[in-house]
C-alpha positions as CSV (number, residue, x, y, z in Angstrom):
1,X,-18.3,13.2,12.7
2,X,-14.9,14.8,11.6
3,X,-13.2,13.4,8.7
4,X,-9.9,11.2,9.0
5,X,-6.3,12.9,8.7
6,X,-3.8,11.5,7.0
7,X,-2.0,10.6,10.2
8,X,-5.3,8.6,11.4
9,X,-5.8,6.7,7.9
10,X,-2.3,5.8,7.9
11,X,-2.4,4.3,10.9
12,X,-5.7,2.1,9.8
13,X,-3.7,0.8,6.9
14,X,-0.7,-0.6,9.4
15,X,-3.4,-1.9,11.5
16,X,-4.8,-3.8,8.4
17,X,-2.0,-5.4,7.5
18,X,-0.7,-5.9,11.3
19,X,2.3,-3.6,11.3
20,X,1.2,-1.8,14.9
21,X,2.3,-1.8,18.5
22,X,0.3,-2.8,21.3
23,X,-0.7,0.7,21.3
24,X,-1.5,2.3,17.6
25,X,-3.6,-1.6,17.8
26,X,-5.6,-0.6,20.8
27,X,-6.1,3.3,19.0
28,X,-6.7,1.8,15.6
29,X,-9.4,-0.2,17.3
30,X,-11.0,2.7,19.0
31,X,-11.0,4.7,16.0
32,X,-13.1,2.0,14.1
33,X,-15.7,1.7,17.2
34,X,-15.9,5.3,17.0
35,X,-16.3,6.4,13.5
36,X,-17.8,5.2,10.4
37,X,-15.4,6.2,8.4
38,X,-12.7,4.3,9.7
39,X,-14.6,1.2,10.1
40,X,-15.3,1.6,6.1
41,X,-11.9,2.3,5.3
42,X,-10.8,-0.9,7.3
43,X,-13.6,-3.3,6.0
44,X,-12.0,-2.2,2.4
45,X,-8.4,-3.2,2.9
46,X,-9.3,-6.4,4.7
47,X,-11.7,-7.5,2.3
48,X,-8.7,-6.9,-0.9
49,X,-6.4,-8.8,1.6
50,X,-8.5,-12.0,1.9
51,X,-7.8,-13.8,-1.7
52,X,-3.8,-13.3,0.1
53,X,-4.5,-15.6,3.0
54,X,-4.4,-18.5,0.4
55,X,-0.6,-17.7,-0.7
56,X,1.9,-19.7,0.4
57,X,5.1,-18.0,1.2
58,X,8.3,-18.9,-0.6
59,X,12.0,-17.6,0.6
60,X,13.4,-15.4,-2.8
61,X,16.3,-17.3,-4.4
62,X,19.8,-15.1,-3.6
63,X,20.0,-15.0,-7.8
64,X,17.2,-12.9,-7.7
65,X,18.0,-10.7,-4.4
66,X,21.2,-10.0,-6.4
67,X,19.9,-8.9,-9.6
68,X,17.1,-6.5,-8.1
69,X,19.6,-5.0,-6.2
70,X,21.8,-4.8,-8.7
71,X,19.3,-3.0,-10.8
72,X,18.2,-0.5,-8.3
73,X,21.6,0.4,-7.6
74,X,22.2,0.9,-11.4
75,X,19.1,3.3,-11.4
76,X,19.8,5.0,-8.2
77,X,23.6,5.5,-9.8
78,X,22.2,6.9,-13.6
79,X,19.9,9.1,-11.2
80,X,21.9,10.8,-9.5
81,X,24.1,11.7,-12.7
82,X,20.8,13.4,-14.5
């Protein structure tokens, strides 16, 4: 059984956290029917998402927004001056 490129574990990650199309979903499937690997690889990331089903989501107050962008602008700016 070959091993997974990078190309083929990325697109078991997005699968994982549901960020495919119709299509990579249907691949990504495939892949784990057809190779151990993948079906490990898969088992893993599901199993360290579960304790995250339990979260409930909360919108991000605009103060905050503001201030981390604010900061990564700051950073960006004092980078590009090094």
């Amino acid at each position: 059984m070959p091993k997974l490129n990078s190309q083929q574990k990325r697109l078991l990650f997005d699968y994982c956290f549901d960020l495919t199309t119709k299509t990579d979903t249907a691949q990504a499937k495939k892949l784990i029917t057809s190779n151990s690997e993948a079906a490990d690889i898969c088992a893993k990331i599901k199993a360290a998402l579960e304790p995250l089903k339990n979260l409930t989501l909360t919108t991000c107050p605009d103060s905050l927004v503001e201030k981390t962008v604010s900061i990564c602008s700051s950073t960006q700016r004092l980078g590009r001056q090094s």
